[in-house]
C-alpha positions in Angstrom: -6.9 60.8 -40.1 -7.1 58.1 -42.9 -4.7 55.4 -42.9 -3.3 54.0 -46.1 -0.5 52.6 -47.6 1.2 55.9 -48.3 0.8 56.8 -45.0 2.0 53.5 -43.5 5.0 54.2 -45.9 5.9 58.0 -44.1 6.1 56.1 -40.9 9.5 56.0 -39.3 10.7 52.1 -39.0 10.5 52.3 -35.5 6.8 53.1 -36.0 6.3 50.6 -38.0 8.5 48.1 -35.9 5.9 49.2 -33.7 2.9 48.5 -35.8 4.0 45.1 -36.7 5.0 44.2 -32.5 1.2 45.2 -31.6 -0.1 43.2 -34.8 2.0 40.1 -33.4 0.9 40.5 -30.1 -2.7 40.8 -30.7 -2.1 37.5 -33.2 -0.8 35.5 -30.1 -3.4 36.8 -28.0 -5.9 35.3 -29.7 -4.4 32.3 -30.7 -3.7 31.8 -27.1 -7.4 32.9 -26.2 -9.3 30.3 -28.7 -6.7 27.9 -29.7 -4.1 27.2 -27.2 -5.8 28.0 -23.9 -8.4 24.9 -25.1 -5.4 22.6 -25.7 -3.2 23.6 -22.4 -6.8 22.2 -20.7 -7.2 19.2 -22.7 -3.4 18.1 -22.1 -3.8 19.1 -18.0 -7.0 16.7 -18.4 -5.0 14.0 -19.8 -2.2 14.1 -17.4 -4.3 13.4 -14.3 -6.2 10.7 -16.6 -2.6 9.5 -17.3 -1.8 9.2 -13.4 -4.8 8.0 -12.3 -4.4 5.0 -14.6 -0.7 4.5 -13.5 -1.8 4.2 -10.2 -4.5 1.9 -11.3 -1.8 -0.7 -13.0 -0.1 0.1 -9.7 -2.4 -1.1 -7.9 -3.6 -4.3 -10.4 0.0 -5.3 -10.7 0.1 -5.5 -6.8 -3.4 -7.6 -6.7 -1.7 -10.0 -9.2 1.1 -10.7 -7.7 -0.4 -11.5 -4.1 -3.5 -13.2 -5.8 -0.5 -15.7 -7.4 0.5 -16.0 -3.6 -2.9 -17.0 -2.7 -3.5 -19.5 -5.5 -0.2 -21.0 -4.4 -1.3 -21.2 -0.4 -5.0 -22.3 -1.6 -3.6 -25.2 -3.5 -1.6 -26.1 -0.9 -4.1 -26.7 1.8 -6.3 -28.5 -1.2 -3.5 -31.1 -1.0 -3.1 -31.1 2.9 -6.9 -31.6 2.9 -6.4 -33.9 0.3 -3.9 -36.2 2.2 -6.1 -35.2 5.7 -9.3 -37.5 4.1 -7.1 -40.1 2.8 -6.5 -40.8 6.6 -10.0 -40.5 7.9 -11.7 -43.9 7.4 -15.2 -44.5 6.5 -17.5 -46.4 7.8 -16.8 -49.4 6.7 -13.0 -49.5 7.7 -14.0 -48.4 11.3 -14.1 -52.1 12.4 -10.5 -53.1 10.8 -9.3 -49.8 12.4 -10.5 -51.1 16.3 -8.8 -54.3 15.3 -5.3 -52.9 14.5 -5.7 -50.6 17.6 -6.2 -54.3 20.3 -3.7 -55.8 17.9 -1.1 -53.2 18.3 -2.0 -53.5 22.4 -1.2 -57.2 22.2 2.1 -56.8 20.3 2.9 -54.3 23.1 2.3 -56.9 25.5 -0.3 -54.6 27.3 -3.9 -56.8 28.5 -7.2 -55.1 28.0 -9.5 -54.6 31.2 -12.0 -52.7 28.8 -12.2 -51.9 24.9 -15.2 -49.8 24.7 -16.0 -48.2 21.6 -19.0 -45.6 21.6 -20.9 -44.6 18.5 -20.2 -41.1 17.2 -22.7 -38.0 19.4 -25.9 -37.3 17.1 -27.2 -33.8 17.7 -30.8 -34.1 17.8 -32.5 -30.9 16.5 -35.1 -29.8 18.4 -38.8 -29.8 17.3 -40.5 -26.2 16.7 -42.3 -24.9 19.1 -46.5 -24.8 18.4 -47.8 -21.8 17.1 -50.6 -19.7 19.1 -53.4 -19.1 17.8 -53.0 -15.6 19.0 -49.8 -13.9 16.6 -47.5 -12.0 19.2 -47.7 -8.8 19.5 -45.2 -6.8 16.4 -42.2 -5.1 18.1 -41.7 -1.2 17.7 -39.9 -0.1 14.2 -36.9 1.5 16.7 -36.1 -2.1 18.5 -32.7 -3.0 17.9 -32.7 -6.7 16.2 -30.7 -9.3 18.0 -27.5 -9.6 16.3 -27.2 -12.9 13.6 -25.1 -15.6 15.1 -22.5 -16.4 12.6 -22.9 -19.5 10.2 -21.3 -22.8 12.0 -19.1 -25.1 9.1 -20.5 -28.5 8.6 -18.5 -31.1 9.9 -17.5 -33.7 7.4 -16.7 -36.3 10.2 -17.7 -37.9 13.3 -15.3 -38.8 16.5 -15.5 -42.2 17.4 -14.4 -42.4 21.1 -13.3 -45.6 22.7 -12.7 -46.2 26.7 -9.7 -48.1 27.2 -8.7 -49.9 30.5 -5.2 -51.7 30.3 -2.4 -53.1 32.4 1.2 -53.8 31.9 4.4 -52.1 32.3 5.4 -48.9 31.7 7.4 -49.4 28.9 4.7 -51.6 27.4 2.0 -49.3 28.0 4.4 -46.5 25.9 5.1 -48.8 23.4 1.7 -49.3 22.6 0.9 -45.6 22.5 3.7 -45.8 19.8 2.2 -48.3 17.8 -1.5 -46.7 17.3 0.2 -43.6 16.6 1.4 -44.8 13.5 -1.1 -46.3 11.9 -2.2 -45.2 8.8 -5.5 -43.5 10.0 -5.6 -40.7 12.8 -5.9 -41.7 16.2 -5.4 -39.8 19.1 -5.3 -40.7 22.5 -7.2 -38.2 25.5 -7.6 -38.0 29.3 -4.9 -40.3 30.5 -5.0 -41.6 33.7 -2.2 -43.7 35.1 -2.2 -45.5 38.7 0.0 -46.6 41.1 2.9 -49.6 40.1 2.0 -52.7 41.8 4.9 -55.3 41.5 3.4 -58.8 40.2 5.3 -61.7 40.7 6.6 -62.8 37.5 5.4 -59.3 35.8 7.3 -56.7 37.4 5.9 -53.5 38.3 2.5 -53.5 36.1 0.6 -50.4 35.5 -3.1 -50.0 35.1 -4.2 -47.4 33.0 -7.5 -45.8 31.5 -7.4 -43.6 28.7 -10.2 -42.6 25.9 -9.2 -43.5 22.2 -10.6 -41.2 19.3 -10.5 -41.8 16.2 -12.4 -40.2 13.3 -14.8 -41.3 10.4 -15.4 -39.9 7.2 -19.0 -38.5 6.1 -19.8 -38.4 3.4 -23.0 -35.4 3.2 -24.8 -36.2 0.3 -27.3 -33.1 -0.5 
């Protein structure tokens, strides 16, 4: 059966209504086969793009906002370090320092059995050990390796220890444990040892007491 315009013409209009539904439907079928299908995939690709890199900003804005925290805290222990080294002395204020500490006993009235001052512990490194002639014997490929010990800060001062031995009264003895804690470098005072009060004619009840005085120098590590 040929089909032509005349034909197409007999049709009844629901025929053709027909005709022109199918034509339509194959049109959007193929559209939607090579067209829209292509750009349904391409938008789905860009959405998850989309989220991923919302939840990258997320993530950066929360980074920011505690790396702002930390450059706050960091700069604020620069300064406490800062002020820390202003009261350690160096070397050459060490002697001044022991001065103001038997000056501050004598304004507290307290006398000094023994002012001791010890210089600052050096580590001594040991030598290395002589090498065989004979290399030991290499250990298995499956032995475990001792576990690395972790890395131990450099100090950047010494303690200067001092062994006290005083006398005088109780309140004079506090009083001058007052005093060197206010000086202008650190000092601290360790293994205190009080004895019994002997009452001294003229004195009172008098106190003898032993104690270790630290204080602390500044090094200065030059590379």
């Amino acid at each position: 059966m040929d089909i032509n315009v005349d034909s197409l013409k007999k049709l009844s209009i629901k025929m053709k209504a027909l005709i022109v539904f199918l034509i339509c439907l194959l049109l959007g079928y193929c559209y939607y086969m090579f067209f829209f299908q292509a750009i349904l995939a391409k938008q789905k690709s860009l959405d998850t793009k989309l989220m991923e890199m919302q939840q990258q900003i997320a993530e950066k804005e929360k980074v920011v906002a505690q790396l702002d925290r930390y450059i706050r805290e960091i700069n604020a222990l620069k300064q406490s370090f800062t002020l820390a080294l202003l009261k350690l002395p160096n070397a050459r204020e060490i002697a001044g320092l022991l001065a103001s500490v038997v000056l501050s006993g004598e304004e507290a009235g307290v006398n000094f059995l023994l002012f001791e001052p010890k210089p600052p512990e050096v580590k001594l490194v040991a030598p290395p050990k002589p090498t065989d002639a004979k290399a030991p014997p290499a250990k298995p490929a499956d032995a475990k390796a001792p576990p690395a010990k972790p890395a131990v800060p450099e100090k950047f001062y010494d303690e200067i220890p001092i062994k006290v031995q005083l006398t005088g009264s109780f309140h004079n003895t506090v009083s001058f444990y007052a005093k060197i804690a206010k000086l202008s470098r650190i000092v601290n005072v360790e293994e205190i040892a009080m004895g019994d009060a002997k009452d001294v004619k003229g004195k009172g009840l008098i106190v003898r007491t032993s104690c270790t005085v630290k204080t602390y120098m500044f090094v200065d590590k030059k590379p």
